[in-house]
N, C-alpha and C positions, 0 to 999 in steps of 0.2 A: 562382413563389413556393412553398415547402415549406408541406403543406396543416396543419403542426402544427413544433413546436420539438423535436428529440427530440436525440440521440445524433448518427445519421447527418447534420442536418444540421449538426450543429458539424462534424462527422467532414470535412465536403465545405467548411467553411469555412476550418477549420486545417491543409489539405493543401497540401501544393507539389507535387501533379500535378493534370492538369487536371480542374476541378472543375465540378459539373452546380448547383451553389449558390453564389453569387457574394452580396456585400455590396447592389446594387443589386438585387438580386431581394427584396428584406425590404421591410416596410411598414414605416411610424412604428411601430406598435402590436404587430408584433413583437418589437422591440428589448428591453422589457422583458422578456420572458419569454427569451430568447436568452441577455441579462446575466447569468439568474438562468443560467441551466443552465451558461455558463460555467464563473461564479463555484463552483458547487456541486461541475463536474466538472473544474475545475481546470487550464481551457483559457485564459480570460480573457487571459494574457498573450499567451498565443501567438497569439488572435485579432487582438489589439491588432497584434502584429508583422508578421503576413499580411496582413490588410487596408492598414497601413500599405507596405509593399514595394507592393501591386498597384497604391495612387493608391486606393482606395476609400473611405479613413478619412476624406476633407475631403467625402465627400458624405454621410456617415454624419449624424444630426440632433446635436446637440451636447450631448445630456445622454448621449445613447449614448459618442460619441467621450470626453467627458472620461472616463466612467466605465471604461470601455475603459483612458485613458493609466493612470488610479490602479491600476486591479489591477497594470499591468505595473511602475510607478511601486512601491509598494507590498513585490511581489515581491522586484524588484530590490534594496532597500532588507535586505529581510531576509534573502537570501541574502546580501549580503555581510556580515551581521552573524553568520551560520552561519559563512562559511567562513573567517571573521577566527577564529572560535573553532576550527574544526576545526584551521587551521593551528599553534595553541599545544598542540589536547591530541594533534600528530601529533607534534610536537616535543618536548614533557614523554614522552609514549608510548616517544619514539627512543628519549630520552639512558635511560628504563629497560629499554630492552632489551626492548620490547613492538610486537611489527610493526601495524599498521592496514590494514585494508582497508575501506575508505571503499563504501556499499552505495546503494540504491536513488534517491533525487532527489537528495541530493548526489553520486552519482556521476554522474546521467547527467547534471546539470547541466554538471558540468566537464568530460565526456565526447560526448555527442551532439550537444546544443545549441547552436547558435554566440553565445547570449547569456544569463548568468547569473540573468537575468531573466522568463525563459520557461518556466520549471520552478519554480511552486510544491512548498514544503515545508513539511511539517506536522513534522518533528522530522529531527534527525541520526542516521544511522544510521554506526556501525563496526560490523569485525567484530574479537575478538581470540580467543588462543587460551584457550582453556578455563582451562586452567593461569596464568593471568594475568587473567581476569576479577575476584578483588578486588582486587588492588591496582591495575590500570586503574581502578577503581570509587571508590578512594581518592583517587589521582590526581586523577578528576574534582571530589569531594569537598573538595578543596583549591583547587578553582577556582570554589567557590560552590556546583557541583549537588548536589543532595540527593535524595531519595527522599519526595515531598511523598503519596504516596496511600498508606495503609495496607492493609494485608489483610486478606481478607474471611474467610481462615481462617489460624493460623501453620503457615507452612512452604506455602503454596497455591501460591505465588509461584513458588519453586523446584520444584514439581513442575511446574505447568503453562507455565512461560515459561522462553525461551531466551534473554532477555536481563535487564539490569539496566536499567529507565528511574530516569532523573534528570531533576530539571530545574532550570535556572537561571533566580530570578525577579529581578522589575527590567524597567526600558523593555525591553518587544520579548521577554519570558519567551522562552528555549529550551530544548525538551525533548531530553534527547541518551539515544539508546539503545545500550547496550552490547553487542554479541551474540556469546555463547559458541557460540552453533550457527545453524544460517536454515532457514527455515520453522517448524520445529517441534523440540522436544525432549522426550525421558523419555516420557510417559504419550501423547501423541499417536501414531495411528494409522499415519501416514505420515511419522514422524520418520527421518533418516538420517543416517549418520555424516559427518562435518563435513569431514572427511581429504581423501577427492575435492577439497572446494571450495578447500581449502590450497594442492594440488597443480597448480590452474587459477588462481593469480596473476601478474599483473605488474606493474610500477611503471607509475603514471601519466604519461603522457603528453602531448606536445599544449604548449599555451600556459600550461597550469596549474603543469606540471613544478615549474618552479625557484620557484614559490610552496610547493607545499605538498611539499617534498622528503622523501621518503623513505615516503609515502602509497603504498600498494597499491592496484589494483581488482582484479575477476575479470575472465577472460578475455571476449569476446563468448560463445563457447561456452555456459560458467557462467554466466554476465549472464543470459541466455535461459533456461537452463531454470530458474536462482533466483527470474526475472522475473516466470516464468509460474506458476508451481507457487507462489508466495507470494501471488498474486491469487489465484488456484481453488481452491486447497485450505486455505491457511490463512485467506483473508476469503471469496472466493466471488464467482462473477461476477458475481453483483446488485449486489454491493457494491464491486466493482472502478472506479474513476471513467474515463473516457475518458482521461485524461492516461498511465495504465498499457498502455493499450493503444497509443498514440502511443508513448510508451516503446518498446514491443517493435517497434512497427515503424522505427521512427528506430534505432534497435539494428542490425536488420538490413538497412536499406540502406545503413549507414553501416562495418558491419562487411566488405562484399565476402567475397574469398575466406578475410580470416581467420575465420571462423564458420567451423566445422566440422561435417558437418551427420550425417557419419556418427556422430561421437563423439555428440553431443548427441542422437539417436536412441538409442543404445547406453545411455547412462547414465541416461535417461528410464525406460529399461526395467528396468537395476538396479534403479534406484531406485522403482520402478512408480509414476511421475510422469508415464508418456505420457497418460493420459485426462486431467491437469491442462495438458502442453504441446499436447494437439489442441484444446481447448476454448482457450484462449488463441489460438492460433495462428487457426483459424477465425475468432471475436470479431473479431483485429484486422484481419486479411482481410476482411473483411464491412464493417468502416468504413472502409476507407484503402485495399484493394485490394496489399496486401503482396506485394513477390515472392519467396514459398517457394516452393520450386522443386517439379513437379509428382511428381518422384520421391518427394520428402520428402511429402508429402504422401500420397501413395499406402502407403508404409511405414508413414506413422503411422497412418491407419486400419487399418491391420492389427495395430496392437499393442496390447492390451488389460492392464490390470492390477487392481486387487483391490478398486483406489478410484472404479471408473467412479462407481459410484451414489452417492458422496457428493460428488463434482464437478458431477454432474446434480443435486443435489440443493442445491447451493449456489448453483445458475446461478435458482434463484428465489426471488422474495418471500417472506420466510417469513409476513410477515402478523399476526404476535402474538410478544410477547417471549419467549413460551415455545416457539414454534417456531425461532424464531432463537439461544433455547440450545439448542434440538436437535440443531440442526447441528454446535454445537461440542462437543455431549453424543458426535453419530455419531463425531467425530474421534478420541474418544479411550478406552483401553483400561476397564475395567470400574473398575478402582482410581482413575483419575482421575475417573470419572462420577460412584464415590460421592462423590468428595472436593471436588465441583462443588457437586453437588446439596445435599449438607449447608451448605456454603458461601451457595449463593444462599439458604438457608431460617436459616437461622443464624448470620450473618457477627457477627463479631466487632464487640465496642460501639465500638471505637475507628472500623473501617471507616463502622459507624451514625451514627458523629459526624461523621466527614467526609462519607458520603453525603446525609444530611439536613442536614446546616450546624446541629449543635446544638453549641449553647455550653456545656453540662453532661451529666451522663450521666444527672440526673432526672428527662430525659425520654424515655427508652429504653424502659421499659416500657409506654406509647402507641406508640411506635413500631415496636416489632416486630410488636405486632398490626397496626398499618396499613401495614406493608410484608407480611404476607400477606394481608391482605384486598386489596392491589392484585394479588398473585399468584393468588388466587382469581376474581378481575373478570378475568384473565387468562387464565385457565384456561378459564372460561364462552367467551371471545371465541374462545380458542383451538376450541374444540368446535364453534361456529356456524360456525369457520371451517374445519372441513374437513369438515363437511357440506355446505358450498356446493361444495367440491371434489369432493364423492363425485357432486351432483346434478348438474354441467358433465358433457356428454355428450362421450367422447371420441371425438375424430376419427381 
């Protein structure tokens, strides 16, 4: 029995190679704390699905087992309500002459997974071409989505984000984002040109085809290094869930010889995204036992880029909200830091109103000062909490 509930053991729970943590190994009093991490790290279904294939699920206790079928029960329910939508705005997309490239859990949904149910999603990803992103935005916009979150400064939006979110509310709300570029755009750090990833498309495949016709993905190649480098460097591996890392590795045993391993080394390094593809790559190695092959591996620690310390520096707790905009403060050029900062200290009344849920604006003047007095209680935390840093003796 696993002496705590962590990562690794979901990691030995939701594998289909042989595993050192089995269903029967868990005590009753396990089970809760297992559910939560699932549910949290986005595994839930696919637990359901393993334990279910091995014969372990009917010895499971029965609040465990039901809870178990709902997450996958659950899932399922809402991916087909995703991919019912994806399939109209792939189809409205055609007939205007707008290609799609369908991205992250709805791709690997229809792609790696043998069951559309095993792949929780928190929103729809496309990608379109730049030169098409508003009137795809319109399009959606005629399909009910809107743009429900205000900004916290005008124009913040289009400096700092490479996409358009919308969402459509109603039973089962979906958020669909639109993406003019991946990972990052304009003011961030490690932003790159989008061209490469154009150039690394093909038509969907597989069982899905003649449902959603005429849908793009990226190659395995681009799957990979989009995969990894949109965990590290634009959230950061603290905050990456286990199901991303499952991702990359069900990517790469699934993809055999088409994975390219020289290209995808190569273009890591244009893009100086290797310190995001080595941290990735390790990670999912470390819980799943992945087979990158030993050469790849050895090349990739040899290749160094400009972003190592901000990947290292994402791979931990930031511990106070103000170290957690730090991170995204390191990400990006001097112009966008000031244009953050004034932002988080000064956001616009409309953002204030939807932030705090006020129903008028005469109550703004209370609340500016109490949205920096929580940035000040923040501030203080933040202080105490890199002195406990500085007093940890390193090893």
């Amino acid at each position: 029995m696993p002496s705590r509930i962590d990562n690794h053991t979901l990691s030995q729970l939701i594998s289909d190679h042989p595993r050192a943590v089995d269903g029967a190994s868990l005590s009753p009093s396990d089970w809760p704390l297992l559910l939560q991490a699932a549910h949290q790290e986005g595994v839930g279904p696919l637990l359901y699905w393993r334990l279910s294939k091995s014969g372990e699920l009917v010895s499971l206790p029965t609040e465990a087992r039901n809870s178990l079928r709902g997450m996958y029960a659950r899932t399922w329910a809402q991916n087909q309500k995703i991919f019912e939508e994806l399939s109209v705005i792939t189809r409205l997309f055609h007939e205007k002459g707008i290609p799609v490239v369908v991205l992250k859990g709805a791709c690997f949904a229809l792609t790696i997974y043998p069951d559309i149910g095993l792949r929780p999603m928190g929103d729809l990803d496309v990608l379109v071409p730049a030169s098409k992103l508003a009137e795809a935005v319109e399009i959606a916009e005629s399909l009910g989505y809107a743009d429900t979150i205000p900004e916290a400064s005008p124009g913040l939006h289009d400096l700092l984000s490479h996409h358009a979110c919308l969402q459509k509310s109603g039973s089962g709300s979906i958020t669909l984002e639109i993406h003019n570029s991946l990972v990052a755009d304009k003011t961030f750090a490690y932003a790159v040109p989008v061209d490469w990833f154009w150039e690394q498309t093909e038509p969907l495949n597989g069982s899905s085809k003649n449902r959603f016709e005429n849908l793009l993905v990226l190659t395995p190649t681009a799957q990979l290094l989009y995969a990894a480098s949109h965990a590290m460097l634009q959230h950061g591996g603290d905050k990456a869930p286990l199901r991303w890392y499952y991702d990359l590795d069900q990517l790469i045993r699934s993809s055999g010889s088409r994975l390219d391993w020289d290209l995808l080394l190569e273009q890591a390094q244009k893009f100086a995204w290797s310190s995001a593809l080595k941290a990735a790559l390790a990670q999912t190695q470390d819980y799943f036992g992945t087979p990158v092959p030993d050469t790849v591996r050895i090349r990739l620690s040899r290749q160094t880029d400009h972003h190592e310390s901000l990947v290292k520096k994402k791979q931990s707790q930031p511990g106070t909200k103000i170290l957690l905009e730090n991170q995204t403060l390191a990400s990006l050029n001097w112009h966008g830091r000031a244009r953050l900062v004034l932002a988080l200290l000064f956001p616009s009344p409309a953002y204030m109103r939807w932030r705090y849920r006020l129903k008028s604006s005469w109550s703004l003047p209370v609340y500016y000062p109490f949205r920096w007095w929580g940035i000040a209680r923040d501030a203080l935390a933040t202080v105490i909490e890199l002195l406990k840093r500085q007093s940890v003796p390193r090893t």
